[in-house]
C-alpha positions as CSV (number, residue, x, y, z in Angstrom):
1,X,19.2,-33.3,8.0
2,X,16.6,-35.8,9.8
3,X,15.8,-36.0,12.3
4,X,18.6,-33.3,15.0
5,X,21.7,-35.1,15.8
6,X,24.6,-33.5,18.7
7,X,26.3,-30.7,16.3
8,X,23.5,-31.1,14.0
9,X,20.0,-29.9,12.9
10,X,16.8,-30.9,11.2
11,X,15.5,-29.8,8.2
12,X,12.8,-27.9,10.1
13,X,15.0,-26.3,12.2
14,X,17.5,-25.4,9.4
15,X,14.5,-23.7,7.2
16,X,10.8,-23.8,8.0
17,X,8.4,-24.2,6.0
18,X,9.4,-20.5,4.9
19,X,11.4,-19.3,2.3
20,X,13.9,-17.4,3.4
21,X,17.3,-15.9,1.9
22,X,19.7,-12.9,1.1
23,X,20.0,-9.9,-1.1
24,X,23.5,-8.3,-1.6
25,X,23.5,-4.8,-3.0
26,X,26.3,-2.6,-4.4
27,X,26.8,0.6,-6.0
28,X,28.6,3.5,-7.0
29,X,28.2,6.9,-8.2
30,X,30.0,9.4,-10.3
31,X,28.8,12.9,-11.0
32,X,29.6,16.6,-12.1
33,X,27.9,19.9,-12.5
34,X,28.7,23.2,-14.3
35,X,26.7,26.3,-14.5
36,X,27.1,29.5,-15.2
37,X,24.9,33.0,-15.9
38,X,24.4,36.0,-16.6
39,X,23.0,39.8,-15.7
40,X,22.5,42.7,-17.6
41,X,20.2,45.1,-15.9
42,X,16.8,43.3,-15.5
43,X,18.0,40.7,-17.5
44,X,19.2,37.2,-16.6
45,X,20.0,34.5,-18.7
46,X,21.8,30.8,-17.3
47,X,22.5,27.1,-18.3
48,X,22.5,24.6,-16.0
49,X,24.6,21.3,-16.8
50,X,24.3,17.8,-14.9
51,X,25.8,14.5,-15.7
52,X,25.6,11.4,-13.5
53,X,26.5,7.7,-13.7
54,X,25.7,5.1,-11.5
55,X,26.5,1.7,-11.6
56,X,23.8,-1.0,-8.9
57,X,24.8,-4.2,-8.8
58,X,21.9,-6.8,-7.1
59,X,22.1,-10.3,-6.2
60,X,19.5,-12.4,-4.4
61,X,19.4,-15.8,-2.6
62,X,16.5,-17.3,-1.9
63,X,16.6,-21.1,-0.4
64,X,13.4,-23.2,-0.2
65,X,10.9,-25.5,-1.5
66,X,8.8,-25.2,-4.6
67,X,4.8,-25.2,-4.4
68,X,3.7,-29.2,-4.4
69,X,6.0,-30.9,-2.5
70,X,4.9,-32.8,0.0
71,X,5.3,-31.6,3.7
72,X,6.6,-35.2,4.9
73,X,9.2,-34.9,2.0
74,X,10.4,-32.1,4.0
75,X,10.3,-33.1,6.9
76,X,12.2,-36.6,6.5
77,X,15.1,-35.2,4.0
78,X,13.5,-36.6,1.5
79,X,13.5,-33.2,-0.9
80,X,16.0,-30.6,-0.1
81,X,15.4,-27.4,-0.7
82,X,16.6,-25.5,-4.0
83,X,18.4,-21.2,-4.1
84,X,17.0,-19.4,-6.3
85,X,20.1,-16.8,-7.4
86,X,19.7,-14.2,-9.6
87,X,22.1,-11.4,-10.7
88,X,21.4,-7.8,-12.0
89,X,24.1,-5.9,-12.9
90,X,22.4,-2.5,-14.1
91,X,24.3,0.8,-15.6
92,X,22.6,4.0,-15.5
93,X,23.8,7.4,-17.5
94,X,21.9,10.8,-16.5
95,X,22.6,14.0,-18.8
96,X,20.9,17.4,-18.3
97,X,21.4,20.6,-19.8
98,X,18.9,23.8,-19.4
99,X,19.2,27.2,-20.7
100,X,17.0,29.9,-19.1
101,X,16.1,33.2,-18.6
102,X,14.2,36.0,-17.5
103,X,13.3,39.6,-18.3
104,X,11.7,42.2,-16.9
105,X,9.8,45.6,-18.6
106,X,8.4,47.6,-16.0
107,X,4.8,45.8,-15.1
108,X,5.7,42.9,-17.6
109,X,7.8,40.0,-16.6
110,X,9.0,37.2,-19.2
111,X,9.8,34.0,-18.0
112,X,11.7,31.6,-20.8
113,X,13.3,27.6,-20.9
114,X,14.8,25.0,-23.3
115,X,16.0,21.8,-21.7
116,X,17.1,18.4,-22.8
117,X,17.6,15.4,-20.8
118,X,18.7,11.8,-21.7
119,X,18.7,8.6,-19.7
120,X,20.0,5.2,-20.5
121,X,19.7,2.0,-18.3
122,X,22.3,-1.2,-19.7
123,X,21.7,-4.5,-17.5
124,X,24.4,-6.2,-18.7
125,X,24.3,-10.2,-18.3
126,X,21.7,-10.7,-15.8
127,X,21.9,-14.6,-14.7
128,X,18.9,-16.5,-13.7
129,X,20.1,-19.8,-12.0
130,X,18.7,-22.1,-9.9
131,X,20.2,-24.4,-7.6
132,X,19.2,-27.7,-6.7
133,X,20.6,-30.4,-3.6
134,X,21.4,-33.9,-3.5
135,X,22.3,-36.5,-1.5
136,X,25.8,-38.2,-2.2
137,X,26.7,-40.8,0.5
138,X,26.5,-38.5,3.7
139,X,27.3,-35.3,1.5
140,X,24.8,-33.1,-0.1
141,X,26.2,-31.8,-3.4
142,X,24.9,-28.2,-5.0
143,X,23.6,-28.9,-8.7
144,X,21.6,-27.4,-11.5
145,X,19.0,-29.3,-13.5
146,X,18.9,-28.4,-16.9
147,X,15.5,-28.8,-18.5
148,X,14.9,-27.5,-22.4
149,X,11.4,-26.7,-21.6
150,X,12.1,-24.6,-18.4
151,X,14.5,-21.6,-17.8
152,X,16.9,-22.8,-14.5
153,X,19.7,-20.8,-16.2
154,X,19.4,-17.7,-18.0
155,X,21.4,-14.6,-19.3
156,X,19.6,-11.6,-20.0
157,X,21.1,-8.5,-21.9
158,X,18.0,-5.2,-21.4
159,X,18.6,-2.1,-22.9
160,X,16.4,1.3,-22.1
161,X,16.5,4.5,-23.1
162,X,15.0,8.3,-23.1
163,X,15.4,11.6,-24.3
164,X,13.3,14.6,-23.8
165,X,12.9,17.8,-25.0
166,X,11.5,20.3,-23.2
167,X,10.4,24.1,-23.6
168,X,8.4,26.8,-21.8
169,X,7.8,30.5,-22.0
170,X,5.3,32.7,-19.6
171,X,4.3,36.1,-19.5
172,X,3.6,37.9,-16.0
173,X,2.1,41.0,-16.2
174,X,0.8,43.1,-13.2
175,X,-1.9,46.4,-12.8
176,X,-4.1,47.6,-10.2
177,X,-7.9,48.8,-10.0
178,X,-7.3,51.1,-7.1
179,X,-5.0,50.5,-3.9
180,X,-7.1,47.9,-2.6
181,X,-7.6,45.6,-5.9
182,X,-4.2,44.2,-7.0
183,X,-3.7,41.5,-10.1
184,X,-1.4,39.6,-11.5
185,X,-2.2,37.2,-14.6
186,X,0.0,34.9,-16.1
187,X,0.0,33.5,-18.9
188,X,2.3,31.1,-20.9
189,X,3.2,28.1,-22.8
190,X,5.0,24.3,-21.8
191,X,5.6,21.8,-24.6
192,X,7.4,17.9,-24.3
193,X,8.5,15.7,-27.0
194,X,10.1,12.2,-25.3
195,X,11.2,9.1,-27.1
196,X,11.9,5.8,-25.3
197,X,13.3,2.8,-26.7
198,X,13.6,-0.9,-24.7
199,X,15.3,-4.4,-26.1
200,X,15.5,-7.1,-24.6
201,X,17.6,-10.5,-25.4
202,X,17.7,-13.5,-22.7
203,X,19.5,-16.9,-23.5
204,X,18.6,-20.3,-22.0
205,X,20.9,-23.2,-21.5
206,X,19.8,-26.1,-23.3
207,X,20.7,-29.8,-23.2
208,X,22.5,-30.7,-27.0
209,X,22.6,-34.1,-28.3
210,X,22.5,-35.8,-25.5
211,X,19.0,-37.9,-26.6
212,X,17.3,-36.3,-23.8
213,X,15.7,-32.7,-22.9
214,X,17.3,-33.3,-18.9
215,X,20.6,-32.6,-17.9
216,X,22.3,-32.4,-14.6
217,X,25.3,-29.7,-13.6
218,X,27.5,-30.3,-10.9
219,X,30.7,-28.8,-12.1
220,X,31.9,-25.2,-11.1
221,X,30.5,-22.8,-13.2
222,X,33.6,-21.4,-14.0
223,X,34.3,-24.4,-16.1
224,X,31.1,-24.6,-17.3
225,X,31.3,-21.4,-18.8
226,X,34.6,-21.5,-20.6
227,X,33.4,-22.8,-23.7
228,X,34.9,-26.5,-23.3
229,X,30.8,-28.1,-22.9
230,X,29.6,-26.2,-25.8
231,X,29.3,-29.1,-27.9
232,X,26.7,-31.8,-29.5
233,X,26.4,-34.0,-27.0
234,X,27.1,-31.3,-24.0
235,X,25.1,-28.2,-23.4
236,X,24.7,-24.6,-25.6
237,X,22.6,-21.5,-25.7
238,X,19.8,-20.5,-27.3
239,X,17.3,-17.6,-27.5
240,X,14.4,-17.1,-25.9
241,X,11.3,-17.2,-28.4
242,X,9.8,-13.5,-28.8
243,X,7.8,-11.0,-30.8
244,X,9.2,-8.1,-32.6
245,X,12.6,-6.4,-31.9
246,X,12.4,-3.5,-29.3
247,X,9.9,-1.4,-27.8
248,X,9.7,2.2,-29.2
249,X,7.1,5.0,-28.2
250,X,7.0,8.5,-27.6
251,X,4.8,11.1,-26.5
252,X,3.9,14.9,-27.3
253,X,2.5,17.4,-25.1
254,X,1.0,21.0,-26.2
255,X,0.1,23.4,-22.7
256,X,-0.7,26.5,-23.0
257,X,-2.5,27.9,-19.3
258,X,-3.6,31.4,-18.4
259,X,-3.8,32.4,-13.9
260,X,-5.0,35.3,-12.5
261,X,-4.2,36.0,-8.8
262,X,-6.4,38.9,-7.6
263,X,-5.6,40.4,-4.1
264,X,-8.7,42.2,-3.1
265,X,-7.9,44.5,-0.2
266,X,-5.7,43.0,2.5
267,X,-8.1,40.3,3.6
268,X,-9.0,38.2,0.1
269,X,-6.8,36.6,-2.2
270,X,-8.3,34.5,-5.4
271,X,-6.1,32.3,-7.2
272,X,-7.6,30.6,-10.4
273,X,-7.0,29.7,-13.7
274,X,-7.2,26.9,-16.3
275,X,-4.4,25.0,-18.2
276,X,-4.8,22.8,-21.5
277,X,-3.3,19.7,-22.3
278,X,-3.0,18.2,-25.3
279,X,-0.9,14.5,-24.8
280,X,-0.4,12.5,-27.9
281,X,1.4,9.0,-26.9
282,X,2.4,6.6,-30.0
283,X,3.4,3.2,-29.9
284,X,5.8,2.8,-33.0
285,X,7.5,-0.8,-32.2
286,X,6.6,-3.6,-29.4
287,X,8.4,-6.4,-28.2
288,X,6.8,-9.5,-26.4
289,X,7.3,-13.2,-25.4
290,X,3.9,-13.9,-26.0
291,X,1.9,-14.0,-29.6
292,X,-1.5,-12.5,-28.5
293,X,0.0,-9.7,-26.2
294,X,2.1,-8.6,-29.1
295,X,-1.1,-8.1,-31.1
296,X,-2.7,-5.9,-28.5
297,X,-3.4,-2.4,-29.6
298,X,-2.6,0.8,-26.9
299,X,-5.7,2.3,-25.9
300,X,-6.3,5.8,-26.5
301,X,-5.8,9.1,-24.0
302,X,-8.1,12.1,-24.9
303,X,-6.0,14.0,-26.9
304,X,-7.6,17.6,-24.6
305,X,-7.9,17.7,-20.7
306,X,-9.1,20.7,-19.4
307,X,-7.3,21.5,-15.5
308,X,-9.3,24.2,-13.3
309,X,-7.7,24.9,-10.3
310,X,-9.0,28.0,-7.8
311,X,-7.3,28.9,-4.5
312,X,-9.4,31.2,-2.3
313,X,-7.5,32.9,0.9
314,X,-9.6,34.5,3.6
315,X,-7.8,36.6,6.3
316,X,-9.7,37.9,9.0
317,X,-6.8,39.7,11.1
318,X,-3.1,39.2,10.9
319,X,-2.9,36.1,12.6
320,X,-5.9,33.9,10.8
321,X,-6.2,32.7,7.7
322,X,-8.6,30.1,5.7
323,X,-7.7,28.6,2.7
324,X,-10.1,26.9,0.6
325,X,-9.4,25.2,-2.5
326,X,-9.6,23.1,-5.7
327,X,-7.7,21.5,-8.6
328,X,-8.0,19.2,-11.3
329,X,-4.9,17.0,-12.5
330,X,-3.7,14.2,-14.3
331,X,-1.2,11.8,-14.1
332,X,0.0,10.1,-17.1
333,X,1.5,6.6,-17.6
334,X,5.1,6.2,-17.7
335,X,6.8,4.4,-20.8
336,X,8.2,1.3,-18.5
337,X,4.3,0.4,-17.4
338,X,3.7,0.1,-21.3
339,X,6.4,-2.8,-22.0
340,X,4.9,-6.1,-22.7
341,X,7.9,-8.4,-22.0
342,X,7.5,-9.3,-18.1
343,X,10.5,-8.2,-15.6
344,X,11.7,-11.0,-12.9
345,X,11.4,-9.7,-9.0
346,X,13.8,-11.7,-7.7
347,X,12.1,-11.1,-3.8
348,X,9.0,-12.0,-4.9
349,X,10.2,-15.2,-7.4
350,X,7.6,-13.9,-9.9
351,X,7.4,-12.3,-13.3
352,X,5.7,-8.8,-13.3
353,X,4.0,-7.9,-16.0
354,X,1.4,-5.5,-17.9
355,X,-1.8,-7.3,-17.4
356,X,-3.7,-4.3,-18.2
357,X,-4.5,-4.8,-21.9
358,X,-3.5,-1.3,-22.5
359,X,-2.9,1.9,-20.1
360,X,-4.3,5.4,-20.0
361,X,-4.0,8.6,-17.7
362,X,-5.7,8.9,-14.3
363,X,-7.6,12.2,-13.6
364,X,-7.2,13.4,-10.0
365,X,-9.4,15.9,-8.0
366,X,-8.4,17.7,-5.1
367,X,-10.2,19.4,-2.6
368,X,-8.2,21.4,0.2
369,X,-9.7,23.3,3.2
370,X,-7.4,24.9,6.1
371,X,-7.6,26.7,8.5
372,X,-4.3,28.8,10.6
373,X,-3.5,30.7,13.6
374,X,-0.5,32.2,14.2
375,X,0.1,32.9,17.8
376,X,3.3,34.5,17.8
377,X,6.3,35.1,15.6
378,X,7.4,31.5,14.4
379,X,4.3,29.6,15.9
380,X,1.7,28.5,13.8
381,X,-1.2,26.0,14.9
382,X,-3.4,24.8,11.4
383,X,-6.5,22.5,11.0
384,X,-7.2,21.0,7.6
């Protein structure tokens, strides 16, 4: 490696002073469909089925130095460079099914839905490993370091799941105050109940009866692994120390809304209403590595949140319009952003984790102003 020889290169040249490396990605998908309806008059009723299951497969190289070393090390050989590897091998199940229908009674309209949905995510066997170089005569020989108070080989089994149920039912009714004032109010009903669950089991290699905590690898994995060094005075597994046994939590959400869309002569049109929320998330299990994270307590949505929204369209002639409007919204925490046991980015060598000492929803506000002008059939030229 030190310093470039003919047919040869330098540390330097070879790697920078930047890590650098690969990721390999694989996957395949296998889906269906089958739906079906039907009419009666001014009645429609139809279920929708989906199933999908993919299977992703990610590993990642990633060949440099640690933070520390010295930059001389580098430079004169002195301290190779280490791969970081790391394998995910994740399996994903999708199942939908929706029933729905609507009905219609001269000025009334009735819109109705009942869904489910179900998702499960298996990473089965992930492996954490991290490989070290050595010199031997000339040679430089691949090997792992086994430490008991570090993790440079790891297995990791993570288990998620979700189902929701889902239902919905509006009302759509339409009158008139004249020929030139035309309504329409709707009016209706959404309600969620979801359940998640999340385990997680990783296994570290650990030096047995050896009288020492330090071990060095330098035999294929293959043999490693067949159960013939799983012995006092070789190497076993053992589990990493956590809190609790799986993450549970769900979440329950009450909306009723009411909209009114008022068409006053051809030139206005007034869109506004208000929908309720009522969001009720539970934590009923936690997992974590770490004692005092596993004591912390969720912090608390308001149970109400009140959405306005009012869309106000002004057309002058045929070919202008300007919209003005407004809405309130909210967007609410997803269960993986909750979990208190820290997922490894391989690209980033890092563990992510929930430093947030609890999550709550965001509320949004939106304020939209547009202007249009349509020239001519199929041209339009807008400012907003």
């Amino acid at each position: 490696f030190t310093p470039a020889t003919e047919n040869g290169y330098s540390t330097y040249e070879k790697y920078g002073f930047k890590n650098s490396g690969n990721s390999y990605n694989f996957n395949s998908v296998l889906s269906g469909m089958f739906n079906a309806g039907i009419q009666l008059g001014k009645h429609k009723i139809a279920a929708r089925n989906s199933y999908m299951h993919m299977y992703d497969n990610q590993l990642t190289q990633v060949t440099g130095w640690v933070l520390g070393v010295d930059v001389q090390d580098i430079l004169n050989g002195k301290y190779l460079p280490q791969t970081r590897e790391s394998n995910y091998p994740v399996y994903q199940t999708f199942i939908q099914n929706k029933i729905e229908g609507n009905h219609r009674f001269e000025n009334l309209e009735i819109n109705w839905f009942g869904a489910y949905a179900s998702t499960s995510k298996d990473t089965k066997d992930a492996t954490f490993v991290t490989f070290g170089r050595k010199y031997v005569g000339d040679d430089v020989l691949l090997s792992t370091d086994i430490y008991n108070a570090a993790e440079n080989f790891a297995r990791s089994n993570i288990t998620s799941s979700e189902k929701d149920y889902n239902a919905g039912v509006n009302f759509n009714y339409a009158f008139e105050f004249g020929e030139s004032f035309k309504n329409n109010t709707k009016a209706g009903y959404f309600g969620t109940y979801k359940k998640a669950r999340n385990q997680q089991e990783t296994a570290l290699l650990q030096v047995i009866g050896q009288g020492t905590e330090r071990a060095s690898i330098d035999v294929p994995y293959s043999q490693l692994l067949d159960g013939s060094y799983y012995r006092w005075g070789g190497f076993g597994w053992t589990s990493r120390k956590k809190y609790g046994n799986e993450y549970i939590g769900d979440v329950k959400v009450h909306s009723p809304f009411l909209m009114l869309d008022n068409k006053i002569s051809q030139y206005v049109r007034l869109v506004w209403g208000l929908r309720a929320e009522s969001y009720v998330y539970t934590q009923i299990a936690s997992q974590s590595i770490v004692a005092g994270d596993f004591g912390n307590i969720q912090l608390d949505d308001d149970v109400w949140q009140y959405l306005p929204s009012v869309n106000l369209t002004v057309s002058p002639t045929n070919k202008t319009n300007f919209r003005l409007g407004y809405n309130k919204s909210v967007i609410r925490p997803q269960f993986a952003e909750r979990l208190l046991i820290p997922y490894y980015d391989p690209i980033r060598n890092s563990l992510v984790v929930n430093a947030t000492e609890g999550i709550v929803s965001t509320i949004v506000e939106n304020y939209d102003f547009k202007t249009e002008w349509f020239p001519s059939p199929g041209e339009i030229i807008s400012l907003g």
